[in-house]
N, CA, C, O and CB atoms as a CASP TS submission, in Angstrom:
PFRMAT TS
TARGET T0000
AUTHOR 0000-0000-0000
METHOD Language model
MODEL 1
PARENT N/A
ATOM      1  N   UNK     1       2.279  12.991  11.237  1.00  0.00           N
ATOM      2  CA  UNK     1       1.636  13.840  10.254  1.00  0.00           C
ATOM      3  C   UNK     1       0.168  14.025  10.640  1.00  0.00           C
ATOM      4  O   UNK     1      -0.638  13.153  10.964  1.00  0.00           O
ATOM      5  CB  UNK     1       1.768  13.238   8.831  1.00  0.00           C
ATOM      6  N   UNK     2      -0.035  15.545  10.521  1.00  0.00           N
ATOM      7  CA  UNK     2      -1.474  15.710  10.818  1.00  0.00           C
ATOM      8  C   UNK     2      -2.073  15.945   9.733  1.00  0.00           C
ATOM      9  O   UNK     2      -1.320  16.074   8.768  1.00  0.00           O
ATOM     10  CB  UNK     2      -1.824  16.689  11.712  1.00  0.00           C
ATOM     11  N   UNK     3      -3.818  16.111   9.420  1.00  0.00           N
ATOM     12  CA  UNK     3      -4.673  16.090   8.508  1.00  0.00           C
ATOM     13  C   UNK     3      -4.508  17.747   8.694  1.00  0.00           C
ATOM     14  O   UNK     3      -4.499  18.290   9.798  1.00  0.00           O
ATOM     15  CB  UNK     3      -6.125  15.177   8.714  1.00  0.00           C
ATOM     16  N   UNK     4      -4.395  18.366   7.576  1.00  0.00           N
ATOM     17  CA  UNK     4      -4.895  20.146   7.518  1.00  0.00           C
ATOM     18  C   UNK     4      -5.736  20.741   7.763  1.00  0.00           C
ATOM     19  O   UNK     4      -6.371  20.667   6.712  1.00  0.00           O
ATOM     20  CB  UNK     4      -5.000  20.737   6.654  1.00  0.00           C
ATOM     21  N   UNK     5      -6.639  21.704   8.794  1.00  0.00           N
ATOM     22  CA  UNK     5      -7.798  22.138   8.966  1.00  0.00           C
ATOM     23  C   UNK     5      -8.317  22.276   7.231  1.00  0.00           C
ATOM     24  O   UNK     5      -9.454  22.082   6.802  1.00  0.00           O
ATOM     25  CB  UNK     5      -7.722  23.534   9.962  1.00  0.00           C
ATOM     26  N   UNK     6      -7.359  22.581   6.621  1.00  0.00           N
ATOM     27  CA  UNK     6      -7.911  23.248   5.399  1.00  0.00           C
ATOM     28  C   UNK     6      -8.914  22.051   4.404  1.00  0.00           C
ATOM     29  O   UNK     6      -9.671  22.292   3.464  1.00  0.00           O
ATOM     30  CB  UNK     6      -6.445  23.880   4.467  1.00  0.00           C
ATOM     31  N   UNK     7      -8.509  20.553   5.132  1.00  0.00           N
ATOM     32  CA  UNK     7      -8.879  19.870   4.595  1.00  0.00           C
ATOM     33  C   UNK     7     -10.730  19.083   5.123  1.00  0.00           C
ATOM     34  O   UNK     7     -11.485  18.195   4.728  1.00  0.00           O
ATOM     35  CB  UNK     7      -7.633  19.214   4.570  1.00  0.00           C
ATOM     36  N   UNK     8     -10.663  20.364   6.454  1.00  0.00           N
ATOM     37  CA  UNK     8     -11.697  19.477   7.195  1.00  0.00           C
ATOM     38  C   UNK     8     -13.460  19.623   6.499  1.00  0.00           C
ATOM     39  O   UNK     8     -14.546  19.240   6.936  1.00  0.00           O
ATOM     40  CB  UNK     8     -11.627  20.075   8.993  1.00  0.00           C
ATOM     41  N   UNK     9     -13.087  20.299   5.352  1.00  0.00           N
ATOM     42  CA  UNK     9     -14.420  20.297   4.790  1.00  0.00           C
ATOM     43  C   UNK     9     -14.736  18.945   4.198  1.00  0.00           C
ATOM     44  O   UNK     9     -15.931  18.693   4.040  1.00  0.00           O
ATOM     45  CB  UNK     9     -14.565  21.384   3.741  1.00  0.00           C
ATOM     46  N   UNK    10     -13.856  18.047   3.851  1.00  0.00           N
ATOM     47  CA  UNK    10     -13.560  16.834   2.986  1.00  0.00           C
ATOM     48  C   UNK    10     -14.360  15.262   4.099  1.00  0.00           C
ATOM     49  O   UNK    10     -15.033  14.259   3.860  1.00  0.00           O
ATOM     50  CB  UNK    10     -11.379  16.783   2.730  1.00  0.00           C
ATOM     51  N   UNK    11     -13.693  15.971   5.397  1.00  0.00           N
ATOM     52  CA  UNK    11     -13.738  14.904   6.902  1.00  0.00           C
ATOM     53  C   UNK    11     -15.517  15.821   7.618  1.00  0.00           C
ATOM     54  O   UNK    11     -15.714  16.518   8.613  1.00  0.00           O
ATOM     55  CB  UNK    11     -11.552  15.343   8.500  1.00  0.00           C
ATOM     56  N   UNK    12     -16.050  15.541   6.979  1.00  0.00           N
ATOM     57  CA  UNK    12     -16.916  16.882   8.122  1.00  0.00           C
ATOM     58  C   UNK    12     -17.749  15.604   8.987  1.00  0.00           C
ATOM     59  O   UNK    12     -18.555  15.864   9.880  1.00  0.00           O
ATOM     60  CB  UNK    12     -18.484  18.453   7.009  1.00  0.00           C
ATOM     61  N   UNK    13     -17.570  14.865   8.762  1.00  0.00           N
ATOM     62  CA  UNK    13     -18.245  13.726   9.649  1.00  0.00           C
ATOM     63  C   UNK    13     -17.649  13.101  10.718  1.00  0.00           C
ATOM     64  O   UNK    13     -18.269  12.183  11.255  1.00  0.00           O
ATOM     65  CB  UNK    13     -18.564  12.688   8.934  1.00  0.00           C
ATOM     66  N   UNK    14     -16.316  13.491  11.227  1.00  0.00           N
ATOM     67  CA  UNK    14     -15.530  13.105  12.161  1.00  0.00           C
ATOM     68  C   UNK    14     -14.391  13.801  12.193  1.00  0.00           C
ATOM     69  O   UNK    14     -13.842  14.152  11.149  1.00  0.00           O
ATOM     70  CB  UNK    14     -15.311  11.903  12.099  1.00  0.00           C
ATOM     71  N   UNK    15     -13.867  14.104  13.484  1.00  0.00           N
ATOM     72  CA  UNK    15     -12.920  14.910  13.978  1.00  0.00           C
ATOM     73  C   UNK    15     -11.419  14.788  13.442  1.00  0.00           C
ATOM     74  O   UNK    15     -10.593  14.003  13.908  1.00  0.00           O
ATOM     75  CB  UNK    15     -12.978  14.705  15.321  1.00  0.00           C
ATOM     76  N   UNK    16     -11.316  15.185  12.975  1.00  0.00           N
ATOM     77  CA  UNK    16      -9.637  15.508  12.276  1.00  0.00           C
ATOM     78  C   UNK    16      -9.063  14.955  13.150  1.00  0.00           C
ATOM     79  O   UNK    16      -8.300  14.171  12.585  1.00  0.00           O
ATOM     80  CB  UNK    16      -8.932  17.080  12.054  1.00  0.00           C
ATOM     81  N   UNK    17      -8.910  14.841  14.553  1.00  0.00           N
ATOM     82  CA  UNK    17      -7.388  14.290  15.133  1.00  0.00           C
ATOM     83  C   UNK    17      -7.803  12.687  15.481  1.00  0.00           C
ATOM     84  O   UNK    17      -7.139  11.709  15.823  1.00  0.00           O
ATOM     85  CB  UNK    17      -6.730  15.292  16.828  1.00  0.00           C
ATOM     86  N   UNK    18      -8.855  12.854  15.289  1.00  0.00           N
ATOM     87  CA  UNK    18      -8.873  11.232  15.242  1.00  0.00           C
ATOM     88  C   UNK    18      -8.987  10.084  14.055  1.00  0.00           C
ATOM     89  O   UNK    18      -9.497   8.967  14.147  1.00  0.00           O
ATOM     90  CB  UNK    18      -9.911  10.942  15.954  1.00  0.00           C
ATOM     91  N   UNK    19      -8.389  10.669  12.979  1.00  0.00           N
ATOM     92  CA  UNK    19      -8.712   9.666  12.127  1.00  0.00           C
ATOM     93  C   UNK    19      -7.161   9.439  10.772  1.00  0.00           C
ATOM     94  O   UNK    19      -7.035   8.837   9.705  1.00  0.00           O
ATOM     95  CB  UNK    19     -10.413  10.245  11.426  1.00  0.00           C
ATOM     96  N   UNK    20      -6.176  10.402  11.729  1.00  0.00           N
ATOM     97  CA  UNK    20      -5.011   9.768  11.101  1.00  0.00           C
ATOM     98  C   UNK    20      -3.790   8.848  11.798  1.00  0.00           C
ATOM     99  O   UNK    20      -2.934   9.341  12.532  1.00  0.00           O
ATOM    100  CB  UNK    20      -4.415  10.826  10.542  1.00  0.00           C
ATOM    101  N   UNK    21      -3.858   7.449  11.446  1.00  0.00           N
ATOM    102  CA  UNK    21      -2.558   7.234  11.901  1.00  0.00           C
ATOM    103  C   UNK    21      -2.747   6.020  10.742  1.00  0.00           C
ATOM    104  O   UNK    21      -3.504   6.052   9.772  1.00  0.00           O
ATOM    105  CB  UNK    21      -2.184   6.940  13.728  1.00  0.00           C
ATOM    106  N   UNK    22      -1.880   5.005  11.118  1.00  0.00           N
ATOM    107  CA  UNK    22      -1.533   3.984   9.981  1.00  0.00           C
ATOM    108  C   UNK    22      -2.903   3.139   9.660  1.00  0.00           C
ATOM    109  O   UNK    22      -3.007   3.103   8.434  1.00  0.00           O
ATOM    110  CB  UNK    22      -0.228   2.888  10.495  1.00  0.00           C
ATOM    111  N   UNK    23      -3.676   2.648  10.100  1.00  0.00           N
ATOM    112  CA  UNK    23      -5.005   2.251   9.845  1.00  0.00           C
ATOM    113  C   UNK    23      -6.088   3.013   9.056  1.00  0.00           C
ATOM    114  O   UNK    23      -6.949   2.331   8.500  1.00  0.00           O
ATOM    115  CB  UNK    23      -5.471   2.063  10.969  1.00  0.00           C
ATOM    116  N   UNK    24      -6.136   4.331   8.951  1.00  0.00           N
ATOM    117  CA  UNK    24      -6.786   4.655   8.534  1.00  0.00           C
ATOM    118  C   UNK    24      -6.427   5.786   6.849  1.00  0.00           C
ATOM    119  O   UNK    24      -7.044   6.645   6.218  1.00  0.00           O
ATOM    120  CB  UNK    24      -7.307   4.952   9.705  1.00  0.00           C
ATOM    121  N   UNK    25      -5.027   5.058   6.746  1.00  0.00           N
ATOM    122  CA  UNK    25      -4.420   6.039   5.460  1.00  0.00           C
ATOM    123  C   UNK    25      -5.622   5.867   4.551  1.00  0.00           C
ATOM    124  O   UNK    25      -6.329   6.793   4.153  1.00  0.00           O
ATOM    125  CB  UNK    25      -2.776   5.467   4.594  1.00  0.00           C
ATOM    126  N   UNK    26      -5.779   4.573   4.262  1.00  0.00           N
ATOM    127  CA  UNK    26      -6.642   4.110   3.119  1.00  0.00           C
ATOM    128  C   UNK    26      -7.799   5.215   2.964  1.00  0.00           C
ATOM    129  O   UNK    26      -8.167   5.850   1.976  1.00  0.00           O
ATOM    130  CB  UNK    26      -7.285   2.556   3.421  1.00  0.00           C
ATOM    131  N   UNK    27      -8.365   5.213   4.682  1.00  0.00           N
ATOM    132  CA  UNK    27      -9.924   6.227   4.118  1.00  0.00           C
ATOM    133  C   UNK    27      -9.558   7.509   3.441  1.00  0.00           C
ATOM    134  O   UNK    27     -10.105   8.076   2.495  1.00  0.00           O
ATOM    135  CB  UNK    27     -11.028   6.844   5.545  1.00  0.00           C
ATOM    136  N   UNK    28      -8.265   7.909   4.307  1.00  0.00           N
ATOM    137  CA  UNK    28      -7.886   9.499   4.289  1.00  0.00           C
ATOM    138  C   UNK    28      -7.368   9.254   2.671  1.00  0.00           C
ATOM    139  O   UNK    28      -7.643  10.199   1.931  1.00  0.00           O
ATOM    140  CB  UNK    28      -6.449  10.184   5.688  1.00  0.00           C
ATOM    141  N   UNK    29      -6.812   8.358   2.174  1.00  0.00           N
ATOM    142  CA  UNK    29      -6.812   8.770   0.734  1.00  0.00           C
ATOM    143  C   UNK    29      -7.838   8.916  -0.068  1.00  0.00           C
ATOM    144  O   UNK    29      -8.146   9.846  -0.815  1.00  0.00           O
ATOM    145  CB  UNK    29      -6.187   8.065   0.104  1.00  0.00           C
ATOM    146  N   UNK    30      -8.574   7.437   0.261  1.00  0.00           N
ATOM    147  CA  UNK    30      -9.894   7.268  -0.611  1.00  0.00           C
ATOM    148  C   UNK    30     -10.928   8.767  -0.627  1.00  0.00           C
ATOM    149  O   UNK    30     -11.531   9.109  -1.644  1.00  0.00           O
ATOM    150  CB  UNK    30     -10.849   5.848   0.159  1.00  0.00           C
ATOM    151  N   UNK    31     -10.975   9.380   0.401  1.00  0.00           N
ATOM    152  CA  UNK    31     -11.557  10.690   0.828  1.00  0.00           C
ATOM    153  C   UNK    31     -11.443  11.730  -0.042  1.00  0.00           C
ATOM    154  O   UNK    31     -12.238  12.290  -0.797  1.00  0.00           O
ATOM    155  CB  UNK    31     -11.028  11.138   1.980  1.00  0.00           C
ATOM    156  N   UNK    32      -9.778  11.940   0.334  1.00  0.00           N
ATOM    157  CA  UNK    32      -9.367  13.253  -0.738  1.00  0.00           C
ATOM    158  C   UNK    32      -9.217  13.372  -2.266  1.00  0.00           C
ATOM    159  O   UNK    32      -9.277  14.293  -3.081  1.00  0.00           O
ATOM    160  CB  UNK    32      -8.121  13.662  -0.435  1.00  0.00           C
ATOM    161  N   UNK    33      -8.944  11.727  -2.315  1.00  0.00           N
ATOM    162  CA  UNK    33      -8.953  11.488  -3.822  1.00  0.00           C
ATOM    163  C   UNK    33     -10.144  11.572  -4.223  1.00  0.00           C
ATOM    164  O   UNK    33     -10.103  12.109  -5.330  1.00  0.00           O
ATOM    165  CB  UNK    33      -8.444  10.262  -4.295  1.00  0.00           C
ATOM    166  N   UNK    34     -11.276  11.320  -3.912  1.00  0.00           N
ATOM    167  CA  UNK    34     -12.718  11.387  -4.617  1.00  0.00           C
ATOM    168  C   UNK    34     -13.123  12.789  -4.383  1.00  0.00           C
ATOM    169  O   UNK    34     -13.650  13.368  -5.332  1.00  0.00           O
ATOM    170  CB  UNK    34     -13.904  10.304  -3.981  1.00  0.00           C
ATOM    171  N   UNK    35     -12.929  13.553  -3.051  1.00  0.00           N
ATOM    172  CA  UNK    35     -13.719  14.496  -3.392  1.00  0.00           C
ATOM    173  C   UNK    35     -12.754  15.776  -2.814  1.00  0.00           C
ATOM    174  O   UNK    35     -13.457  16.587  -2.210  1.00  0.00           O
ATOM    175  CB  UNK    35     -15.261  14.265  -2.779  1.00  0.00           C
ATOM    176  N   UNK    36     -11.934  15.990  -2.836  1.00  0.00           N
ATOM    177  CA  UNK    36     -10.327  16.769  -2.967  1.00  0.00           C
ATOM    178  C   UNK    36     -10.619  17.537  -4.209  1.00  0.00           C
ATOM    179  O   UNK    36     -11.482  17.202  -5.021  1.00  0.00           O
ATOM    180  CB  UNK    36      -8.750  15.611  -3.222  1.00  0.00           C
ATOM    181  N   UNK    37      -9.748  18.729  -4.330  1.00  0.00           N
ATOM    182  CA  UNK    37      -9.707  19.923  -5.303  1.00  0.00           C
ATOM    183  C   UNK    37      -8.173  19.526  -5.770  1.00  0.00           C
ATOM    184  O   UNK    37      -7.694  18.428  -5.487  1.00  0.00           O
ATOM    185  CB  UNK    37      -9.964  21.674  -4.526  1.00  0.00           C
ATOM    186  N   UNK    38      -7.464  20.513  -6.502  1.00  0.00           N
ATOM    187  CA  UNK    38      -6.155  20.313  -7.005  1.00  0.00           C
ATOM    188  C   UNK    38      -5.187  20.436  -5.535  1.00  0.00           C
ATOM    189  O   UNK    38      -4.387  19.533  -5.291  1.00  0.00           O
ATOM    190  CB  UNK    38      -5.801  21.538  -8.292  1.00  0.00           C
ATOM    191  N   UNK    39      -5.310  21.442  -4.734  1.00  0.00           N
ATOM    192  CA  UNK    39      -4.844  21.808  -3.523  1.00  0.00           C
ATOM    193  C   UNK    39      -4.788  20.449  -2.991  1.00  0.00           C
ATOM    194  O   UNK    39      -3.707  19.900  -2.778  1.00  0.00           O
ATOM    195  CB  UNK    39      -5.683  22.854  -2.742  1.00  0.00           C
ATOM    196  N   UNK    40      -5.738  19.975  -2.803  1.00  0.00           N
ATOM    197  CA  UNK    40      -6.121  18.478  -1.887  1.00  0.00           C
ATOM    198  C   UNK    40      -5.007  17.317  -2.064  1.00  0.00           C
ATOM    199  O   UNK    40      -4.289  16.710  -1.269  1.00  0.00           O
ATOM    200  CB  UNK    40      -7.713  17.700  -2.502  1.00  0.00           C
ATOM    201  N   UNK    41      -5.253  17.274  -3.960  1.00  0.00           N
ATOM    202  CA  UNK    41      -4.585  16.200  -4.440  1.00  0.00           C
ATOM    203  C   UNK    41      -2.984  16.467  -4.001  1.00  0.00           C
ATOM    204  O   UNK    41      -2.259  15.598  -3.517  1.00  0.00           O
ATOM    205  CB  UNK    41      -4.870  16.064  -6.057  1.00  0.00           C
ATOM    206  N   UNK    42      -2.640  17.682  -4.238  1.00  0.00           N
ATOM    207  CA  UNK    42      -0.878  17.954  -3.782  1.00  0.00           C
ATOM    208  C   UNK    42      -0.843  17.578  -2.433  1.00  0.00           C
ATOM    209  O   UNK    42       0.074  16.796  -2.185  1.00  0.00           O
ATOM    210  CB  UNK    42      -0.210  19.688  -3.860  1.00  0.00           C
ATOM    211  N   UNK    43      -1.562  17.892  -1.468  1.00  0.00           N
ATOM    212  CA  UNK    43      -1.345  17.492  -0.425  1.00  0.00           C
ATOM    213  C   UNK    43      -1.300  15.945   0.045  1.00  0.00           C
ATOM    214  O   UNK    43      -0.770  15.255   0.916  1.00  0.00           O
ATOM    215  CB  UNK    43      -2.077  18.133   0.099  1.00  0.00           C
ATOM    216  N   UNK    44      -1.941  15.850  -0.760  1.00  0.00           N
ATOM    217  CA  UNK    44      -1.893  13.690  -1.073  1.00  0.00           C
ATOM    218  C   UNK    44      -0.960  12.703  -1.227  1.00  0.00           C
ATOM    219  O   UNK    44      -0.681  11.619  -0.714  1.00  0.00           O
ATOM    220  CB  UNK    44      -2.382  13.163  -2.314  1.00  0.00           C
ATOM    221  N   UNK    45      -0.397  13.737  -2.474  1.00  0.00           N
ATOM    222  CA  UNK    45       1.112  13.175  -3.208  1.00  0.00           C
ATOM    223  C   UNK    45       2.098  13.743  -2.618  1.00  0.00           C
ATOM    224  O   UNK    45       3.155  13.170  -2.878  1.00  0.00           O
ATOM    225  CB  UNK    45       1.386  13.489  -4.766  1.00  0.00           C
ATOM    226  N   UNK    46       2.225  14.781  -1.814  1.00  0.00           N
ATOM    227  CA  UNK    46       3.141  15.285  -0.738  1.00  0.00           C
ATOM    228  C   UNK    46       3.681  14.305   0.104  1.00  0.00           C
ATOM    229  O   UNK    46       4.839  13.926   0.280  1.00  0.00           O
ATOM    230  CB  UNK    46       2.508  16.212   0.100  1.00  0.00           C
ATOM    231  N   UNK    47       2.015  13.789   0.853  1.00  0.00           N
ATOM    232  CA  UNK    47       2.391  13.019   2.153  1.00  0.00           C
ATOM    233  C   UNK    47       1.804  11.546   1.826  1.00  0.00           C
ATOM    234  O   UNK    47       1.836  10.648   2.666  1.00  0.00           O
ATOM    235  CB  UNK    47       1.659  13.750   3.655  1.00  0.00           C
ATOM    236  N   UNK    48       1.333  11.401   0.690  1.00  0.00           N
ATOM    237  CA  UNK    48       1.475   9.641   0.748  1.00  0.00           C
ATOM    238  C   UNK    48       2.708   9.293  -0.332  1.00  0.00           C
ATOM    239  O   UNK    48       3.653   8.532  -0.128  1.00  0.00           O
ATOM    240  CB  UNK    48      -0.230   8.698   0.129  1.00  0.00           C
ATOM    241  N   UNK    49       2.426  10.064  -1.533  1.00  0.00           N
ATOM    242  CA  UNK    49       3.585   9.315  -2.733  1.00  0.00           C
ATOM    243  C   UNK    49       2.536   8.755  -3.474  1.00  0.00           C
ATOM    244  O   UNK    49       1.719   7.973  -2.987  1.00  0.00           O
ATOM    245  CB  UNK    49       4.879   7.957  -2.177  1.00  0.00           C
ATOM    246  N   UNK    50       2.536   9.305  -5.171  1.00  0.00           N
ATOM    247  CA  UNK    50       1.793   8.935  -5.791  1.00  0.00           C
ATOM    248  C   UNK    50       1.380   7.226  -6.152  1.00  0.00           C
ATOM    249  O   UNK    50       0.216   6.991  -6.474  1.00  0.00           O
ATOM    250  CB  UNK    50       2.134   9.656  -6.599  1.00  0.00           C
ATOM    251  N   UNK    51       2.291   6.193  -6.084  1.00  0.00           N
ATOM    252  CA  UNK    51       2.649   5.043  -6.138  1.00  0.00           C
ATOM    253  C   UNK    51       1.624   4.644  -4.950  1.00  0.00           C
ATOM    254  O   UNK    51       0.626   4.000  -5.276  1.00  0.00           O
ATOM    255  CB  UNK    51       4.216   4.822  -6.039  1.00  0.00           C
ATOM    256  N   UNK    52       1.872   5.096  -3.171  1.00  0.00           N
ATOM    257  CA  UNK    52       0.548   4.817  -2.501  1.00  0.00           C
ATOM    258  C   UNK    52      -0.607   4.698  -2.814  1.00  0.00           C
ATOM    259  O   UNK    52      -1.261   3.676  -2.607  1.00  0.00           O
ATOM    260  CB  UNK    52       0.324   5.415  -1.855  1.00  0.00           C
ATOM    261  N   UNK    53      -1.182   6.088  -3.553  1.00  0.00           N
ATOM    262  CA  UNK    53      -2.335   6.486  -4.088  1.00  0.00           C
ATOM    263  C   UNK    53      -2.651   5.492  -4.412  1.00  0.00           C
ATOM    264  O   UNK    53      -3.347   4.564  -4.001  1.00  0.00           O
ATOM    265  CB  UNK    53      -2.433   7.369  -4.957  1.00  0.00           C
ATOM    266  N   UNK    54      -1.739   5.882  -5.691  1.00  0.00           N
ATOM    267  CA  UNK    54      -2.891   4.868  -7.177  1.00  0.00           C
ATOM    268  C   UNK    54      -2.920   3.184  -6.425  1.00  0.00           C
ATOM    269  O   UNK    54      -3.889   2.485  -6.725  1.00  0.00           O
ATOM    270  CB  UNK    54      -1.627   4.673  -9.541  1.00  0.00           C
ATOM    271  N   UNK    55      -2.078   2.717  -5.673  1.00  0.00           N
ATOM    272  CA  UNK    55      -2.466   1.093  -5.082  1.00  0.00           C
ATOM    273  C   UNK    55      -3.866   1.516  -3.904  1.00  0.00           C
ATOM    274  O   UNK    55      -4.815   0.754  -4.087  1.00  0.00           O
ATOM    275  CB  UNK    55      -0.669   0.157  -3.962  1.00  0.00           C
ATOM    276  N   UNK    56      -4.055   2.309  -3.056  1.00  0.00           N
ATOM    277  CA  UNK    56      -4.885   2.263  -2.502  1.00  0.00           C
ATOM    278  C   UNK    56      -6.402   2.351  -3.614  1.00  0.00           C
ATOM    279  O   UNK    56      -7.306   1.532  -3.447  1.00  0.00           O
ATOM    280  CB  UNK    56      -4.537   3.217  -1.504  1.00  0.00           C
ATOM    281  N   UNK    57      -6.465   3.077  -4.350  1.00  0.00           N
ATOM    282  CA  UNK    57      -7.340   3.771  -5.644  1.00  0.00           C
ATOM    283  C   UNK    57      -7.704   2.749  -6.309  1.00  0.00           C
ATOM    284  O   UNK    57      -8.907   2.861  -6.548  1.00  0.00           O
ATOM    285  CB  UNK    57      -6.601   4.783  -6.688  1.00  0.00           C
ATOM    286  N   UNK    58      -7.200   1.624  -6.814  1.00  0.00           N
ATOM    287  CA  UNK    58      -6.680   0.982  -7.948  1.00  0.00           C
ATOM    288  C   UNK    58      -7.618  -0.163  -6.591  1.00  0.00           C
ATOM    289  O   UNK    58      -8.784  -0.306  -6.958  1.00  0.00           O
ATOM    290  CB  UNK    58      -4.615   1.028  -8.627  1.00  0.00           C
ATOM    291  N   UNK    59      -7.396  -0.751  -5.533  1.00  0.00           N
ATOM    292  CA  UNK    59      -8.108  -1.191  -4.957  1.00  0.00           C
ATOM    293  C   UNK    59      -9.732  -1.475  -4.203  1.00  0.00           C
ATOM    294  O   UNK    59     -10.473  -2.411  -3.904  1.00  0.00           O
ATOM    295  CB  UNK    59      -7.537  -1.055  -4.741  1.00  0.00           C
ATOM    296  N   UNK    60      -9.675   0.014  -4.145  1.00  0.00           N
ATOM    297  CA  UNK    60     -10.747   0.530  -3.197  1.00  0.00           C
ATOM    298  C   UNK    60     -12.130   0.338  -3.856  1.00  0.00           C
ATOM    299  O   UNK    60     -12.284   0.421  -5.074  1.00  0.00           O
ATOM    300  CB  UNK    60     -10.517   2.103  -2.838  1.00  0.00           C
ATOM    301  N   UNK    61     -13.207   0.055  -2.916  1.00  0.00           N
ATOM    302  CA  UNK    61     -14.517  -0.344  -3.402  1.00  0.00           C
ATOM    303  C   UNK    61     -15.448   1.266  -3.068  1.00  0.00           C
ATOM    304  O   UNK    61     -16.633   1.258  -2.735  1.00  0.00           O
ATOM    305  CB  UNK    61     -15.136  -1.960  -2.414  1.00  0.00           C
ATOM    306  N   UNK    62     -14.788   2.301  -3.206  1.00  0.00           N
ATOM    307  CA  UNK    62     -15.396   3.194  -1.821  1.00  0.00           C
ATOM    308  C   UNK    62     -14.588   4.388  -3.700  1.00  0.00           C
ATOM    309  O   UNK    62     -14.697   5.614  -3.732  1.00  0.00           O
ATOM    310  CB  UNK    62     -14.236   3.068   0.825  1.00  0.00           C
ATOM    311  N   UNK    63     -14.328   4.072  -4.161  1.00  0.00           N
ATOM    312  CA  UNK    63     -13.868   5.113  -5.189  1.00  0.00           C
ATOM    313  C   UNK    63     -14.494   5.123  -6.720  1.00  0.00           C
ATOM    314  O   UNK    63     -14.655   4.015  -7.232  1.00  0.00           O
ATOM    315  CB  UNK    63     -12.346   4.913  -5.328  1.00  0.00           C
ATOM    316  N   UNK    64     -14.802   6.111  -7.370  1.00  0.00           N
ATOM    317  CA  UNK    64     -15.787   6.167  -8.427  1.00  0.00           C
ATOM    318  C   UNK    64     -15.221   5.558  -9.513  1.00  0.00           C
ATOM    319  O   UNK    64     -14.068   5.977  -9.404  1.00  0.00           O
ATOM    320  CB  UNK    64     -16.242   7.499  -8.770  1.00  0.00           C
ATOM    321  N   UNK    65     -15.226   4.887 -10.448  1.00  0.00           N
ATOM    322  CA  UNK    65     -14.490   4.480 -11.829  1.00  0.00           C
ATOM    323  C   UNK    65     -13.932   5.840 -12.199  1.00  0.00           C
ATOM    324  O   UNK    65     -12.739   6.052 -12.415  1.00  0.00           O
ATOM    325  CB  UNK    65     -15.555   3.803 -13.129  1.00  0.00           C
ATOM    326  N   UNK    66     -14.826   6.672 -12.247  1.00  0.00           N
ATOM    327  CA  UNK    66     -14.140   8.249 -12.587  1.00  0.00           C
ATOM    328  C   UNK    66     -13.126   8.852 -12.394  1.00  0.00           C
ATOM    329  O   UNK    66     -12.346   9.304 -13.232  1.00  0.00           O
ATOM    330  CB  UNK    66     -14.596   9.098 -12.194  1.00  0.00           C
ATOM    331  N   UNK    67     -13.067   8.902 -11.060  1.00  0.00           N
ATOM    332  CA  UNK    67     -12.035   8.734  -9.994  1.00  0.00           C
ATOM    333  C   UNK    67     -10.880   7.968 -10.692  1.00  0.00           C
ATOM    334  O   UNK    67     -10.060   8.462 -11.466  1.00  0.00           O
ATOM    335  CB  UNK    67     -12.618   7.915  -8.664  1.00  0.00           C
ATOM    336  N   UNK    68     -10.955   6.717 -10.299  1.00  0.00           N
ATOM    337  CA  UNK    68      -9.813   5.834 -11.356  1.00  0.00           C
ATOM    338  C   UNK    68      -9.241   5.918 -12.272  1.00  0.00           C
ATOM    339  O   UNK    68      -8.030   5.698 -12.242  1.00  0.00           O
ATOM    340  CB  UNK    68      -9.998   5.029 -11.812  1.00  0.00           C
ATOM    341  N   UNK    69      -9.796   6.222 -13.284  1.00  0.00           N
ATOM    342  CA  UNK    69      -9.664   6.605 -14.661  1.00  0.00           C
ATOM    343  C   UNK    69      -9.057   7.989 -14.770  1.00  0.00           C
ATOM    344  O   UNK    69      -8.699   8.321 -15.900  1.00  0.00           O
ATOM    345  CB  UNK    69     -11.003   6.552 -15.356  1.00  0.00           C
ATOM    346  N   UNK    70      -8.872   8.903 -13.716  1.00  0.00           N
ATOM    347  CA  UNK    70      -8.399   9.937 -13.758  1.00  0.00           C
ATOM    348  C   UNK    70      -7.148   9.622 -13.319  1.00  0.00           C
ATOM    349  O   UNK    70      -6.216  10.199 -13.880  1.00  0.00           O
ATOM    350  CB  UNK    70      -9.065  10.846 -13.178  1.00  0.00           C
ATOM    351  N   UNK    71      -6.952   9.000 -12.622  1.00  0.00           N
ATOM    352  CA  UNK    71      -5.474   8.487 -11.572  1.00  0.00           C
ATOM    353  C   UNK    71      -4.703   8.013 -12.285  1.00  0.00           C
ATOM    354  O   UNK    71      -3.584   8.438 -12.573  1.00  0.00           O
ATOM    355  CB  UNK    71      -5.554   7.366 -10.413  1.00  0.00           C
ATOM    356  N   UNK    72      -5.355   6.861 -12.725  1.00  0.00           N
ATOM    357  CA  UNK    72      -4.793   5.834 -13.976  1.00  0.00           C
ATOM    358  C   UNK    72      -4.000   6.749 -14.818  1.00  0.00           C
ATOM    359  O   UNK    72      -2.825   6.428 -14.997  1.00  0.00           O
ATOM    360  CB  UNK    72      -6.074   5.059 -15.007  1.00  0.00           C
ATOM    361  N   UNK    73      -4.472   7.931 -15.416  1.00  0.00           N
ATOM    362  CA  UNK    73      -3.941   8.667 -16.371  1.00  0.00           C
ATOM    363  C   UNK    73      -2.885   9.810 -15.734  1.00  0.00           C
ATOM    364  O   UNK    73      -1.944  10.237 -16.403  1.00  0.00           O
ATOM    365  CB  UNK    73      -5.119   9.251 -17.159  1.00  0.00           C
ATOM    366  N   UNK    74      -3.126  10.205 -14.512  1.00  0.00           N
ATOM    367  CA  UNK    74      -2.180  10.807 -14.109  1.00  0.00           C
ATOM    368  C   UNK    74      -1.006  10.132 -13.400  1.00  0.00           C
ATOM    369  O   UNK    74      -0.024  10.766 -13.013  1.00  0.00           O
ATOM    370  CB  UNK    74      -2.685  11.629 -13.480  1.00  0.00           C
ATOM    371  N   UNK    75      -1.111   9.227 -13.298  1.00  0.00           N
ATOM    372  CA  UNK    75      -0.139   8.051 -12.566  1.00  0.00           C
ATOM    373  C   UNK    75       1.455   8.337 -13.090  1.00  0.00           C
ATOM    374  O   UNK    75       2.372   7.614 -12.701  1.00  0.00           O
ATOM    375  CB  UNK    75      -0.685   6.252 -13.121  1.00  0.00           C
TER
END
């Protein structure tokens, strides 16, 4: 699975083909989930599974309470 150009406004600090494989799901969620549009988020729950999400989310030191609290409720 590749990252979407459409998404590279989200990554603008490093090159799209280098920053997906199994090590780095966590950032690529933590990423789109904080600063992702509705488009973003489908593409999230497409290719991780909402259940991923919210455990990466629900963990992460790198995600806003806001953030959380939104997940939490859409979970």
């Amino acid at each position: 699975m590749n990252i979407p150009a459409t998404l590279k406004r989200l990554f603008w600090d490093i090159e799209l083909k280098s920053i997906y494989d199994k090590k780095n799901c966590d950032f690529v969620i933590e990423r789109v989930a904080e600063k992702g549009n509705e488009k973003d988020i489908k593409w999230l729950i497409n290719n991780f599974g909402k259940k991923e999400i919210y455990r990466i989310i629900k963990k992460s030191r790198n995600i806003t309470d806001k953030t959380k609290n939104f997940y939490q409720v859409v979970r």
